[in-house]
MDAnalysis code that builds the backbone (N, CA, C; Angstrom):
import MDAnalysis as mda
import numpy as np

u = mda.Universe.empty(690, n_residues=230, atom_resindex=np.repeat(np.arange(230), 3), trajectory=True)
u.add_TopologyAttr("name", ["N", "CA", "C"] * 230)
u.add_TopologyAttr("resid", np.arange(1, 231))
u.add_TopologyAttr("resname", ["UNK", "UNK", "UNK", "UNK", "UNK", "UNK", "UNK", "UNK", "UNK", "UNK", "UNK", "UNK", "UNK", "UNK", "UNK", "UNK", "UNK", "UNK", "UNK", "UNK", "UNK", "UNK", "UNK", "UNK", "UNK", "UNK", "UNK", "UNK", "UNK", "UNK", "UNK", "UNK", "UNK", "UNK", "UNK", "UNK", "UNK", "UNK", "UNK", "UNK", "UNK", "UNK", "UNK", "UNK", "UNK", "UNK", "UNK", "UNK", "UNK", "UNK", "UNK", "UNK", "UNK", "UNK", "UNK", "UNK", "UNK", "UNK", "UNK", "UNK", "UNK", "UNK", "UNK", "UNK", "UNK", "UNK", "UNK", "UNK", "UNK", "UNK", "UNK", "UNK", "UNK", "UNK", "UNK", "UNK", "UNK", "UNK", "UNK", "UNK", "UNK", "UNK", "UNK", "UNK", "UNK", "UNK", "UNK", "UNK", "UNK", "UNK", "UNK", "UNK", "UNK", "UNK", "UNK", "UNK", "UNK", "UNK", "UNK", "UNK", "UNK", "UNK", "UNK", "UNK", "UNK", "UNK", "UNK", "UNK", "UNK", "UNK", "UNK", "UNK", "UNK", "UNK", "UNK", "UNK", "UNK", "UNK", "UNK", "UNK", "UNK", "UNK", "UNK", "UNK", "UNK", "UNK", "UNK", "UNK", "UNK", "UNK", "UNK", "UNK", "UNK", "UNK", "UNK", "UNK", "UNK", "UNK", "UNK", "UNK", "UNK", "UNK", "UNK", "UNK", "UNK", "UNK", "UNK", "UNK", "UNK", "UNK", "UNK", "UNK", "UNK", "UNK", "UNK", "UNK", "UNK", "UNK", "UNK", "UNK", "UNK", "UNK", "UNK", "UNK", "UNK", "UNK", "UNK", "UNK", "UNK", "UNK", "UNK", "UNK", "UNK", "UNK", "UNK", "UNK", "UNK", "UNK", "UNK", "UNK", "UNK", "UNK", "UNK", "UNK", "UNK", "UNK", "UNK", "UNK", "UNK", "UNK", "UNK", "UNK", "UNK", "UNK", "UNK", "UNK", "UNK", "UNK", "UNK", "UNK", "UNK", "UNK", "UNK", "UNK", "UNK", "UNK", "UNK", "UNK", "UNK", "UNK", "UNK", "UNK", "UNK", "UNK", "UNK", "UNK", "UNK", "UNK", "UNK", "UNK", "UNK", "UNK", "UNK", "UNK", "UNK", "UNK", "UNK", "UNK", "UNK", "UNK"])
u.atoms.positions = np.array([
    [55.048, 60.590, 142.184],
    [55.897, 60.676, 143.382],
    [55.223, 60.050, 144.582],
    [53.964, 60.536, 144.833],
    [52.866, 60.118, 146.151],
    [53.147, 58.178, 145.724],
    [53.144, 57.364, 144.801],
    [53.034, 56.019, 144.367],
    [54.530, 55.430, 144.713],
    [55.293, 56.489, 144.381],
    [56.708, 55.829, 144.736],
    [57.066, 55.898, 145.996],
    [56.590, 56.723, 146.579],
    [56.965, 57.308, 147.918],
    [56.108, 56.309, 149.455],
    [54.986, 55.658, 148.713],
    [54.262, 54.785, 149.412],
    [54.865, 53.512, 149.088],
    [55.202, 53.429, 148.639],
    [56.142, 51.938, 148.100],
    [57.591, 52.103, 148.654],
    [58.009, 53.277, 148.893],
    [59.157, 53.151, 149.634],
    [59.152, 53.067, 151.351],
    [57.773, 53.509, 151.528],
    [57.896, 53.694, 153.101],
    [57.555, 51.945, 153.435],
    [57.208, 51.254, 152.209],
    [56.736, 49.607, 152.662],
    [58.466, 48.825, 152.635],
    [59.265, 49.607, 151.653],
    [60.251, 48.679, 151.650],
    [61.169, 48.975, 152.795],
    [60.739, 50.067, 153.132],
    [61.380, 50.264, 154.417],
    [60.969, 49.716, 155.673],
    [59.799, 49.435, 155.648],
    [59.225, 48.764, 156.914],
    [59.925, 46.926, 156.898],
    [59.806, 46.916, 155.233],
    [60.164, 45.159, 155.421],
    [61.244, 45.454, 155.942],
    [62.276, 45.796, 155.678],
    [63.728, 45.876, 155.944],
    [63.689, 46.201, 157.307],
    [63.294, 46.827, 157.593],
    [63.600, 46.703, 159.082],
    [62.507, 45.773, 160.385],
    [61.724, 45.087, 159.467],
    [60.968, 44.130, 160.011],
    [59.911, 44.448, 161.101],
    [59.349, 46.025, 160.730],
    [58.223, 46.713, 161.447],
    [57.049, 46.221, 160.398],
    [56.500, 45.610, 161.456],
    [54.551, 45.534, 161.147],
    [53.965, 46.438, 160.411],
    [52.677, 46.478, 159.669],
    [52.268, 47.919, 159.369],
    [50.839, 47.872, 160.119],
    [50.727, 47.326, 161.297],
    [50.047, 48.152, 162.272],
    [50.787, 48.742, 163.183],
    [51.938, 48.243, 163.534],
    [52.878, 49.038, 163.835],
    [53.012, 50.477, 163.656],
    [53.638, 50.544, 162.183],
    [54.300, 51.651, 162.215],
    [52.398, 52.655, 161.592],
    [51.617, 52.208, 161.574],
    [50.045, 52.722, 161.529],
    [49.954, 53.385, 163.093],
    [50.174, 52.981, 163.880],
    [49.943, 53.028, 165.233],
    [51.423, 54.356, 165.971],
    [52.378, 54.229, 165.432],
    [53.471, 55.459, 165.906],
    [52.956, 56.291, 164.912],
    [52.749, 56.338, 164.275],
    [52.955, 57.721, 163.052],
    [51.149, 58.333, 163.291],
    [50.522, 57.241, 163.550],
    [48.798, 58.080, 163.925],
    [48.024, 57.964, 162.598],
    [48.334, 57.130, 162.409],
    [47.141, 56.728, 161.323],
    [46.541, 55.548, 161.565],
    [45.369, 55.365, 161.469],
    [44.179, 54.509, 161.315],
    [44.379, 53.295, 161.555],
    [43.726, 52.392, 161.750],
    [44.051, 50.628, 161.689],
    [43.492, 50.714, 160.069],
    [44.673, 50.264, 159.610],
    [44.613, 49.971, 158.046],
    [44.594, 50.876, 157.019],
    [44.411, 52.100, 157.474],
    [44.782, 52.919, 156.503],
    [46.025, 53.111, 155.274],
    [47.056, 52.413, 156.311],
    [48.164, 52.578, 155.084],
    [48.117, 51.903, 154.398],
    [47.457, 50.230, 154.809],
    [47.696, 49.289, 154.225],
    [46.578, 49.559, 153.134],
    [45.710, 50.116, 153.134],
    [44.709, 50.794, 152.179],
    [45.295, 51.872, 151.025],
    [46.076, 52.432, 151.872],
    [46.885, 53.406, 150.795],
    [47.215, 52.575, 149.726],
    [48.386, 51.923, 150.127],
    [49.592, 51.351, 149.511],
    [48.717, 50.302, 148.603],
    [47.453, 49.378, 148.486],
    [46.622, 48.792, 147.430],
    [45.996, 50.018, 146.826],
    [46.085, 50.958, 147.134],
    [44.822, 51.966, 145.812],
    [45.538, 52.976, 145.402],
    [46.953, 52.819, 146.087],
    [47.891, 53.833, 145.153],
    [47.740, 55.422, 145.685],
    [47.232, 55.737, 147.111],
    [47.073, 56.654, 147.162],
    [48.278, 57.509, 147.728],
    [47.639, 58.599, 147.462],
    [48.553, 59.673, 148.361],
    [48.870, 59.744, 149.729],
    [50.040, 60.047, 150.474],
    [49.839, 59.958, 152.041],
    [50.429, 61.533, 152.494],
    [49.532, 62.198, 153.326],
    [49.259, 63.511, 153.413],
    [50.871, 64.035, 153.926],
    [51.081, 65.083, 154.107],
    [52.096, 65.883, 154.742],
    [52.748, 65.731, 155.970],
    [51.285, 65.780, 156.780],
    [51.179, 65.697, 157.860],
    [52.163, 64.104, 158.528],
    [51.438, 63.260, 158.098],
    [51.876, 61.884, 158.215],
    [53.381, 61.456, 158.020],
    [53.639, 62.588, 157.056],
    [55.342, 62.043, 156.511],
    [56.304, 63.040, 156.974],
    [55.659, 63.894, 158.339],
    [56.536, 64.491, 159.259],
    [56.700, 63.618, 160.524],
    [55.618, 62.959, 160.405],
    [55.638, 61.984, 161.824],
    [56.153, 60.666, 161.405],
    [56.857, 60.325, 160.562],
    [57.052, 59.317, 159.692],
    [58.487, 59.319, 160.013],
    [59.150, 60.280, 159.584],
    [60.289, 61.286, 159.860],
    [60.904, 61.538, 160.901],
    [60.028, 61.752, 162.027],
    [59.735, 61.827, 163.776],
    [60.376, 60.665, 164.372],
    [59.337, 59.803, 163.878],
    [59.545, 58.471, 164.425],
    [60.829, 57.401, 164.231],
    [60.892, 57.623, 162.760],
    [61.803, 56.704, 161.949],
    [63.152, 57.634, 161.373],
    [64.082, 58.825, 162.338],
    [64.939, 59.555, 161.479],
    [65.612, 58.909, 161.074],
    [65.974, 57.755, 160.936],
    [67.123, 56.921, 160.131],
    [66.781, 57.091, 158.250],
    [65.664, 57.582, 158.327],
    [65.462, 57.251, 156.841],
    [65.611, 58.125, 156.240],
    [66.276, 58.041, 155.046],
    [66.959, 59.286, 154.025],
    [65.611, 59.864, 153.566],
    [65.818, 61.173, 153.658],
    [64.317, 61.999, 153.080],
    [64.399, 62.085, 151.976],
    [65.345, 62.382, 151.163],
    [65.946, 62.416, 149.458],
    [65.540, 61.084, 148.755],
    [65.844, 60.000, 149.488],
    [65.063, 58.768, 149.280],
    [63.823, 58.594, 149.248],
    [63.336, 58.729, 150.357],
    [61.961, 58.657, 150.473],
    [61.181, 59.615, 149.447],
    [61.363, 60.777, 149.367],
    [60.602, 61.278, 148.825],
    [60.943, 61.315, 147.348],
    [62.006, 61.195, 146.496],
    [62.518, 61.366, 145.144],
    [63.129, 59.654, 144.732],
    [63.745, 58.934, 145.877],
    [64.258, 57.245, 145.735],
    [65.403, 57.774, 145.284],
    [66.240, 59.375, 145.164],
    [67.875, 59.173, 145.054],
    [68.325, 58.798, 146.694],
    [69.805, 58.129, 146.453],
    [70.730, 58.283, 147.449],
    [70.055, 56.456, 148.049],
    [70.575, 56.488, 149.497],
    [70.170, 55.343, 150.171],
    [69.234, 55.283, 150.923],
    [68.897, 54.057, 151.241],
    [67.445, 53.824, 152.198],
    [67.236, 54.721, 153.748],
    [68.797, 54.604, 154.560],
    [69.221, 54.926, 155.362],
    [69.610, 55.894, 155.955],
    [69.904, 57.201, 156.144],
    [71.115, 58.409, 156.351],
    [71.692, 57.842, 157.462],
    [73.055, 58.146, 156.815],
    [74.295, 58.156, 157.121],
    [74.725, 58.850, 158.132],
    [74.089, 60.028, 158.075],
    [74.156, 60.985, 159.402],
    [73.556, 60.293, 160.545],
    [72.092, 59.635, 160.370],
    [71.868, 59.105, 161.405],
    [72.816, 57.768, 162.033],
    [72.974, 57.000, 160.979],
    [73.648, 56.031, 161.526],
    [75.228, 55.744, 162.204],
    [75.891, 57.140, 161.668],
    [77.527, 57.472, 162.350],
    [76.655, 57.802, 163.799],
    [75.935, 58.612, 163.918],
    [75.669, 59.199, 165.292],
    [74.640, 58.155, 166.200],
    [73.780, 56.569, 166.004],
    [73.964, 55.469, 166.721],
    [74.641, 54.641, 166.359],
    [75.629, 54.414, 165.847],
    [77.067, 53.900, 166.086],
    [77.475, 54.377, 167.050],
    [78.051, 55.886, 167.177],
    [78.900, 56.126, 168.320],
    [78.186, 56.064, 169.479],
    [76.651, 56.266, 169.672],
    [75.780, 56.163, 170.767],
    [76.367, 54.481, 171.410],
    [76.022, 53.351, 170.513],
    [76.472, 52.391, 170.763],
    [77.682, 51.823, 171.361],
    [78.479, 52.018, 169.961],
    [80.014, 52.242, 170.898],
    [80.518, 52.390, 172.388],
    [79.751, 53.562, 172.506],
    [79.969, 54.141, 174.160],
    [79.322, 53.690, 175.183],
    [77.962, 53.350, 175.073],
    [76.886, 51.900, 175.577],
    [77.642, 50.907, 175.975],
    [78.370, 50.490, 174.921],
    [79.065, 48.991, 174.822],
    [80.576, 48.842, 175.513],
    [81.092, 50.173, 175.546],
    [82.223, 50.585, 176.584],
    [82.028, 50.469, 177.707],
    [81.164, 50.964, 178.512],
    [80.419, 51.374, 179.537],
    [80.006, 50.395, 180.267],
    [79.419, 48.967, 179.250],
    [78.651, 47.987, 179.910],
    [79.705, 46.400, 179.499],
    [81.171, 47.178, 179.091],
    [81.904, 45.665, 178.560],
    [83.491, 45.683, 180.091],
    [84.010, 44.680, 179.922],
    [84.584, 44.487, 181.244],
    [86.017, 43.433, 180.533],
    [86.810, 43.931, 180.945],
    [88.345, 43.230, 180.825],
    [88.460, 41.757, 181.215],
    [88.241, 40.468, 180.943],
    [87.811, 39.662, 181.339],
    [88.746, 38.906, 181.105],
    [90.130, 38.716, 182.240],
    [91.265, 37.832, 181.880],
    [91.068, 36.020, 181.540],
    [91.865, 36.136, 180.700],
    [92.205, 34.466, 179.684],
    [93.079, 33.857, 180.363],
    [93.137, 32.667, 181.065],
    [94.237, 31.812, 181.390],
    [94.492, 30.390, 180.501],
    [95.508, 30.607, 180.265],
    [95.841, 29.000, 179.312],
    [96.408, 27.817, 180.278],
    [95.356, 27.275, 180.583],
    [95.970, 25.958, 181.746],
    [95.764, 24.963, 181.318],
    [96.913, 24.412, 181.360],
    [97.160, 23.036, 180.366],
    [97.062, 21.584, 181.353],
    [97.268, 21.812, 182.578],
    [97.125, 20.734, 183.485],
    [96.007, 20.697, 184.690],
    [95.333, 19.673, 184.851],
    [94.972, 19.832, 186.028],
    [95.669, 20.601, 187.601],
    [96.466, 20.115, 187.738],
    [97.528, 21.283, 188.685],
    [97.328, 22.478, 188.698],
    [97.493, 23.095, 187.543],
    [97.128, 24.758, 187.044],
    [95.571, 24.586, 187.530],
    [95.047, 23.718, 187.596],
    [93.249, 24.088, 187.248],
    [92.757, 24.585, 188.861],
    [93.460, 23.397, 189.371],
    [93.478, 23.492, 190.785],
    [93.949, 24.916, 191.799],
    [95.228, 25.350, 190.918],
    [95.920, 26.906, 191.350],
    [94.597, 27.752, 190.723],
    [94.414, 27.841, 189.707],
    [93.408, 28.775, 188.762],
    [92.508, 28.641, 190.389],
    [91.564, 28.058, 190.010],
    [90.518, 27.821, 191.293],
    [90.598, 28.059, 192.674],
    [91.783, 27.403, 193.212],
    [92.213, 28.009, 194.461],
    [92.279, 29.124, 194.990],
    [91.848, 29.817, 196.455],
    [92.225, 30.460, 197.239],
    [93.773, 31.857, 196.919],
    [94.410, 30.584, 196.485],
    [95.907, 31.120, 196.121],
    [96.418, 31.146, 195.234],
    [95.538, 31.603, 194.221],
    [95.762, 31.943, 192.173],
    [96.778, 32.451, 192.317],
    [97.689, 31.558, 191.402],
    [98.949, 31.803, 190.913],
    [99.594, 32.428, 189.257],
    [97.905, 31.524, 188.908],
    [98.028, 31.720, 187.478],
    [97.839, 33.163, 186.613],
    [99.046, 33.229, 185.811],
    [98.911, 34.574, 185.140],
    [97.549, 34.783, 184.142],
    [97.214, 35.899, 183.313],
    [96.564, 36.314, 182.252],
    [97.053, 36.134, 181.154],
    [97.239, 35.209, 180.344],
    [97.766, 35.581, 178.731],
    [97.362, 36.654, 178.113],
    [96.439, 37.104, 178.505],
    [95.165, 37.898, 177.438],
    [94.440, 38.523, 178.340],
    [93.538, 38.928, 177.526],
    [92.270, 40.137, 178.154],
    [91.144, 39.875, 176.714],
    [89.839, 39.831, 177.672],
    [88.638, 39.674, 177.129],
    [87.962, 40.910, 176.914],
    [87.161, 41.597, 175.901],
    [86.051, 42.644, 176.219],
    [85.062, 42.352, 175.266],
    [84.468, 41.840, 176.416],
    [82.767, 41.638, 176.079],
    [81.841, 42.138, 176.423],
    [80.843, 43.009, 176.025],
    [79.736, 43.996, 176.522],
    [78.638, 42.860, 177.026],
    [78.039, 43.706, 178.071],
    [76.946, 42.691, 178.513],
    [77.091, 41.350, 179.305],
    [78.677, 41.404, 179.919],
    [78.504, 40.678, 180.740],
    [79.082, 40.789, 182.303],
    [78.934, 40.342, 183.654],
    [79.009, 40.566, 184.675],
    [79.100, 38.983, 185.487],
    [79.680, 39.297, 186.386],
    [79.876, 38.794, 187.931],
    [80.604, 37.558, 187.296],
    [81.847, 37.053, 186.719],
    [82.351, 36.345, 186.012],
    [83.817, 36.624, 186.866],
    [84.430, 35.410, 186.590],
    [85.614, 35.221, 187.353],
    [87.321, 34.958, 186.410],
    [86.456, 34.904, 185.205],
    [87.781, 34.551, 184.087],
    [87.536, 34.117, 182.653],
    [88.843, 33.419, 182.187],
    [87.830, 32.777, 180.458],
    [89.276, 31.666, 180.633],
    [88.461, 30.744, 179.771],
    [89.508, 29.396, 179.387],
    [89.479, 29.188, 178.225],
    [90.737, 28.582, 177.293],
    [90.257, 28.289, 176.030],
    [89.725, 26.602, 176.244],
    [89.258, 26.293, 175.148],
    [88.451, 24.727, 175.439],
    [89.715, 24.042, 174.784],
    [89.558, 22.698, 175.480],
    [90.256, 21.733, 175.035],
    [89.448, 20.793, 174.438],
    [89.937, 19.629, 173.955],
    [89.467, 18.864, 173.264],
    [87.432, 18.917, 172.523],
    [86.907, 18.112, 172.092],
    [85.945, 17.944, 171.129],
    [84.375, 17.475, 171.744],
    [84.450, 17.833, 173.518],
    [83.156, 17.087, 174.072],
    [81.927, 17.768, 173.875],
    [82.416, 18.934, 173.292],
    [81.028, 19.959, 173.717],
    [80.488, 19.799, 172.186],
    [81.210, 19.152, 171.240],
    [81.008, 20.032, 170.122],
    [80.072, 19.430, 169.733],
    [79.561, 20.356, 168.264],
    [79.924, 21.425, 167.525],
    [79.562, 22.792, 168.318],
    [78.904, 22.817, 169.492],
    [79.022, 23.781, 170.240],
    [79.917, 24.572, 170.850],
    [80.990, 24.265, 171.256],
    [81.970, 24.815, 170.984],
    [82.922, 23.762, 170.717],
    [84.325, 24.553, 170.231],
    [85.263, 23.762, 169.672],
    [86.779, 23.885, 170.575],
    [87.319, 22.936, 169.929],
    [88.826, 23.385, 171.046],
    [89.392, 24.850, 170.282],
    [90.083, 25.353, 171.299],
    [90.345, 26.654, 170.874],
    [89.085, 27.492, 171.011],
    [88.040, 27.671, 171.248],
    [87.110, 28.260, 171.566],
    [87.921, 28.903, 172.971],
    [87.048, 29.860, 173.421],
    [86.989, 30.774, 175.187],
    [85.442, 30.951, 175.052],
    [85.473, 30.487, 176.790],
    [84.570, 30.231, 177.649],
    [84.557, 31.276, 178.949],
    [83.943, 31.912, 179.260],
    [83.789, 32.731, 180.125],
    [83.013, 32.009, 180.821],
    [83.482, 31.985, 182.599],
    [83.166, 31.096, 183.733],
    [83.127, 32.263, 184.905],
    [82.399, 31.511, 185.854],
    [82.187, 31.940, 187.120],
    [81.696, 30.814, 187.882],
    [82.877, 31.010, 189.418],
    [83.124, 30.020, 190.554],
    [81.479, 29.560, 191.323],
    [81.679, 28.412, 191.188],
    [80.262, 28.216, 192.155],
    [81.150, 27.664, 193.268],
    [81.017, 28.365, 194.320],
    [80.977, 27.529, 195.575],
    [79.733, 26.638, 196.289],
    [80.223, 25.899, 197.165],
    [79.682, 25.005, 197.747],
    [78.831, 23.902, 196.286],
    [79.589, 23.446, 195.702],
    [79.038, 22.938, 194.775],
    [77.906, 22.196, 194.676],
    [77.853, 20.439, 195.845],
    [76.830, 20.153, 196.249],
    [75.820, 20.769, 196.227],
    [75.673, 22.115, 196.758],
    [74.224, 22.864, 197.162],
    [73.866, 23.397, 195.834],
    [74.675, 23.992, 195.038],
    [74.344, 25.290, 193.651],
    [74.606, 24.202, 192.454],
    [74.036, 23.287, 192.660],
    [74.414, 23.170, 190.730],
    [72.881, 23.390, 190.257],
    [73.120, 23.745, 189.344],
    [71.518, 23.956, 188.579],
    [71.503, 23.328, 187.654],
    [70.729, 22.397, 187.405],
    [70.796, 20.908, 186.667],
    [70.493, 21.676, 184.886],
    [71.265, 20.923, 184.083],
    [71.110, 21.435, 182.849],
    [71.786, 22.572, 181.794],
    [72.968, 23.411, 183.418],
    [73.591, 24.223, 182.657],
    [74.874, 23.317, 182.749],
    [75.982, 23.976, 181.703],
    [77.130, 23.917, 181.167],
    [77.689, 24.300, 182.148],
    [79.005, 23.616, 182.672],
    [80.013, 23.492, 183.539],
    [81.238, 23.450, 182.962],
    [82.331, 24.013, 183.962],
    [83.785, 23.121, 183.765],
    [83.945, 22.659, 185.144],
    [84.152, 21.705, 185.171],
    [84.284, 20.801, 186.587],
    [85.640, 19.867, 186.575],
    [86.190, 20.200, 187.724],
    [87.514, 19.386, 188.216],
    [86.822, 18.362, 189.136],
    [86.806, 16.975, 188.592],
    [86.561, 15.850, 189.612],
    [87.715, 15.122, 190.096],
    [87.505, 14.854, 191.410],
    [89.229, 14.229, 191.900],
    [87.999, 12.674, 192.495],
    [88.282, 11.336, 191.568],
    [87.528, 10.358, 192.467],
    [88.488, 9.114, 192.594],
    [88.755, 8.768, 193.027],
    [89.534, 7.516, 193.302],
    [90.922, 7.587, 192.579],
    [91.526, 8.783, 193.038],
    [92.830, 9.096, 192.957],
    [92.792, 9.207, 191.582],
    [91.873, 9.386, 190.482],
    [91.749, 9.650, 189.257],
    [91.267, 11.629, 188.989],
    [92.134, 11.725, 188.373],
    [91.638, 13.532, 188.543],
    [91.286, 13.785, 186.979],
    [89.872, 14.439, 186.625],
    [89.247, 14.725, 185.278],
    [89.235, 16.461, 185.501],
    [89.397, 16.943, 184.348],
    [88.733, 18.562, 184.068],
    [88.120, 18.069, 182.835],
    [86.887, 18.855, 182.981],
    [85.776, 17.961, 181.745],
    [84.776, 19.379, 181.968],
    [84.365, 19.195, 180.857],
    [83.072, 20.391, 180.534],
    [81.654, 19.365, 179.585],
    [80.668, 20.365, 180.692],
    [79.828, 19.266, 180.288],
    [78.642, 19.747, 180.864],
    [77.350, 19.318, 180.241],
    [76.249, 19.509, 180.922],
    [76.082, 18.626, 182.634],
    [75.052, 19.157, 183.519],
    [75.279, 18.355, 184.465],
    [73.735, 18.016, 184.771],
    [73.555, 16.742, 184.428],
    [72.242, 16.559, 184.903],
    [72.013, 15.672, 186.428],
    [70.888, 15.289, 187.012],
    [70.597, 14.526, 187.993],
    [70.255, 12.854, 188.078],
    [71.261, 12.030, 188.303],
    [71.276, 11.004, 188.139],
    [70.568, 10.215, 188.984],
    [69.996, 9.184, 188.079],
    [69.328, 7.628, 189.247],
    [69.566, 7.688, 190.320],
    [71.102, 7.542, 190.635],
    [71.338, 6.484, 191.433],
    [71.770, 7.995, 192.774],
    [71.403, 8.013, 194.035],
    [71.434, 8.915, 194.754],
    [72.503, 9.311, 195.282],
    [73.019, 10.531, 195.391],
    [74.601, 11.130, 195.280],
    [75.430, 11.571, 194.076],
    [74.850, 10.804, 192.996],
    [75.660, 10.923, 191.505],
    [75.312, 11.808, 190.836],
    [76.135, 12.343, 189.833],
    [75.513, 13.373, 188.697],
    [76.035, 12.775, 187.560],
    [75.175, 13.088, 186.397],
    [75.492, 12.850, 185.066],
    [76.260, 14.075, 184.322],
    [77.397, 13.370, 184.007],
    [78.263, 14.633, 182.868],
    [77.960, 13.909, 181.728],
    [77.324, 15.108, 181.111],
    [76.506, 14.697, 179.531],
    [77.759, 15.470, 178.516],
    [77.658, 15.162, 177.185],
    [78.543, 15.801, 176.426],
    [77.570, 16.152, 175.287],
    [78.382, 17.621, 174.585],
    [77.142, 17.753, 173.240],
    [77.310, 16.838, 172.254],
    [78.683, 15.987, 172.040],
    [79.205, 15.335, 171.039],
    [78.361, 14.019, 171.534],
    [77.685, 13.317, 170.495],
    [77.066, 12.392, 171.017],
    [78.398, 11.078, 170.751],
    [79.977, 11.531, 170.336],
    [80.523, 10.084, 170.149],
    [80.927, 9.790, 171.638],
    [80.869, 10.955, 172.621],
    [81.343, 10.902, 173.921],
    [79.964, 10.784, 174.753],
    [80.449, 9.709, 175.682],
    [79.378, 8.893, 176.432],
    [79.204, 9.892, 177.865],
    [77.652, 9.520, 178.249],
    [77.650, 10.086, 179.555],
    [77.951, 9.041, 180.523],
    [79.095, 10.074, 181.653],
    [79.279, 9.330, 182.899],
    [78.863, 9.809, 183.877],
    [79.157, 9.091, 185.575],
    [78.337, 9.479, 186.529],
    [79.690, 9.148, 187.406],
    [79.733, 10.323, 188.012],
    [80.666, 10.441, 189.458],
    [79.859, 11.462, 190.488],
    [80.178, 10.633, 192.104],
    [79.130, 10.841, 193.271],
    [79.897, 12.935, 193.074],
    [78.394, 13.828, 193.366],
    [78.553, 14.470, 193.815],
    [79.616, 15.283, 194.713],
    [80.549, 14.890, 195.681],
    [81.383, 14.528, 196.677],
    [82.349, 14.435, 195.949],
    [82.725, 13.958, 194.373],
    [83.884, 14.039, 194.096],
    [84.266, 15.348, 192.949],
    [82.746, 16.275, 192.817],
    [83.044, 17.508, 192.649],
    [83.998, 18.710, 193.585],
    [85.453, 18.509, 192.848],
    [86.061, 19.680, 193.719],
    [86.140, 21.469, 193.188],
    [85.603, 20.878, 191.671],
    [85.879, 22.691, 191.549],
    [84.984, 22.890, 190.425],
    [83.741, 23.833, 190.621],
    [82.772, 23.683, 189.526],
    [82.302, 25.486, 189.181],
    [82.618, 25.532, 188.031],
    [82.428, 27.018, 187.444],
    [81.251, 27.048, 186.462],
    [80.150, 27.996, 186.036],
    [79.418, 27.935, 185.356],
    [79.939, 28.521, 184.481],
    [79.720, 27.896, 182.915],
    [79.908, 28.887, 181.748],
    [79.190, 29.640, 181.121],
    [79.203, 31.144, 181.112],
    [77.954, 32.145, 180.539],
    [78.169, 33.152, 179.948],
    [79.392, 32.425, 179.056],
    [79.082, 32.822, 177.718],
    [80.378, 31.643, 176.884],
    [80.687, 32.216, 175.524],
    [81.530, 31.639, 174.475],
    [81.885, 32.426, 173.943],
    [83.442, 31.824, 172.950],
    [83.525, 32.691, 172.236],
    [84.342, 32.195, 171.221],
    [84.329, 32.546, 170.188],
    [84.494, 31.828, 168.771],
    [85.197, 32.548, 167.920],
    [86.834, 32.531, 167.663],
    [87.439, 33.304, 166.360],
    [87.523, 32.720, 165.434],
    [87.050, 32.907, 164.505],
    [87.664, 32.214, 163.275],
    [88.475, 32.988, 162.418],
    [89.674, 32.407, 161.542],
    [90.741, 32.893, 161.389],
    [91.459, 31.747, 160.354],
    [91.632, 32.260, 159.440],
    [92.610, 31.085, 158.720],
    [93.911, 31.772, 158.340],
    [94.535, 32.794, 159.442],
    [95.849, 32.826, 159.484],
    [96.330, 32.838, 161.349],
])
């Protein structure tokens, strides 16, 4: 039993990808002692496999000590599930979807004087200070994201001053009576005034329009990806 029971507390450590100075170091045993055990086949005292227990209650004792039943208890894991659950309630936020198909809409979306409805509602844990979600259009970002993807954004004002070179944008450029909505990395170009809109798809080329003809620039911070084949 002491041989099986040391061989189970290792397959339990792989699986959950704890060190064994690690778990040597919570439970109060030695630098290397276990790992000494577990080559000479020894016994591991009483004492040790209450603090074992202590530390690690996820682990089935019926298991551990006999190897019936599962690696895991079940009891423990319904009760951080629901711990989680309620964590993830707590820290997730309704995060409306607009489907805007035209620049026009992009311009209302953005504006002062949002007109545009919600199709939808987002809930995503872990995120904050965000202003909406879009689904993606066309193939520039990809395989990073795809059309039909949602993008969760937030408004940068004063654009000129806040871009932070290197993150992901959706940007409305209005330049010579030509109007783009394009998503894209934004880097710092040569030529002085300009920025580079980079794409992840390398069949789409990088271009450069002056700074100045940024009218509406949102950061994207986060994604989101269904897949679905109905």
């Amino acid at each position: 039993m002491a041989e099986n029971t040391i061989n189970r507390i290792k397959q339990y450590l792989d699986y959950k990808g704890i060190r064994v100075r690690t778990f040597e170091r919570e439970v109060g045993m030695s630098n290397g002692s276990f790992a000494s055990q577990l080559k000479n086949n020894k016994t591991i005292g009483v004492d040790k496999l209450e603090n074992i227990l202590k530390q690690y209650p996820d682990i089935n004792l019926e298991w551990l000590l006999k190897g019936n039943g599962d690696m895991l208890s079940y009891e423990s894991l319904n009760e951080r599930s629901t711990l989680y659950k309620k964590t993830e309630k707590s820290q997730s936020h309704n995060i409306p979807i607009y489907d805007v198909q035209s620049t026009a809409g992009i311009v209302d979306l953005f504006g002062e004087n949002n007109n545009q409805k919600a199709v939808s509602f987002l809930n995503v844990p872990r995120i904050s200070e965000f202003d909406g979600a879009l689904y993606v259009v066309g193939d520039s970002m990809y395989p990073l994201l795809r059309s039909g993807d949602i993008v969760i954004y937030k408004k940068i004002n004063n654009p000129e001053e806040n871009i932070i070179w290197g993150e992901m944008y959706l940007i409305y450029v209005k330049n010579d009576d030509n109007e783009y909505f394009l998503t894209r990395y934004l880097k710092p170009s040569d030529r002085e005034s300009y920025v580079q809109f980079v794409s992840q798809n390398p069949d789409h080329q990088t271009v450069e329009f002056p700074v100045s003809s940024i009218k509406v620039l949102a950061l994207i911070k986060a994604s989101v990806r269904v897949n679905s084949q109905f």
